[in-house]
N, C-alpha and C positions, 0 to 999 in steps of 0.2 A: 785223815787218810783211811783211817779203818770205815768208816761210815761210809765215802766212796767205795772201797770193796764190798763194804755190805750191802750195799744199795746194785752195785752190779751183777753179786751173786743173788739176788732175790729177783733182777732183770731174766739173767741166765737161767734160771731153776724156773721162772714164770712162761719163758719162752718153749723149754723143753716140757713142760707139761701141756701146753698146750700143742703143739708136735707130736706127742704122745697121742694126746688122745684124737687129733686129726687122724692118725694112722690107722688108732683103732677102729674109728669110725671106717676108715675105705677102705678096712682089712674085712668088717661086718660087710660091707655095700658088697666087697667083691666076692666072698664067699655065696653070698645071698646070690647077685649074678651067676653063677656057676652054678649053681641050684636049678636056677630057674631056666637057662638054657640047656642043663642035661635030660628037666623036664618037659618041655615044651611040649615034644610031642606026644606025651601020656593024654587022655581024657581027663576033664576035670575031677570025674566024681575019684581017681585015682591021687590027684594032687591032694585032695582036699580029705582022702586016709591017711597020707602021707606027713599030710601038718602044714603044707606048704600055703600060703596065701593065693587067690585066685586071681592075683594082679599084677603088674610089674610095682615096679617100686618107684617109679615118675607115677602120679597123677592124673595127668593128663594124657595117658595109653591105657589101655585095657585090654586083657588078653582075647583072644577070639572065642572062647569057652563062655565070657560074664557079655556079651553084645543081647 
């Protein structure tokens, strides 16, 4: 009996750390988001004092500043 609870809560505690850190991750993604749309319309050389990266954060777009 006890090894089935144990084994459950090690299921339960494996699950919520992973949930965790999914959140944190698109808690990063959406701040990041909001960054980069409050910037858009600055000039690069402005993004790029700012600390901001010259890219989205897909790969495969590119802002209209790095063409």
């Amino acid at each position: 009996m006890w090894t089935l609870l144990l084994w459950l809560n090690q299921k339960i505690v494996a699950s919520y750390e992973l949930l965790k850190s999914k959140y944190q991750a698109q808690k990063a993604r959406r701040v990041m988001r909001r960054q980069m749309a409050m910037t858009r319309h600055l000039p690069a050389y402005l993004r790029r004092d700012m600390g901001l990266p010259p890219y989205t954060e897909r790969e495969d777009t590119r802002s209209k500043d790095s063409q």
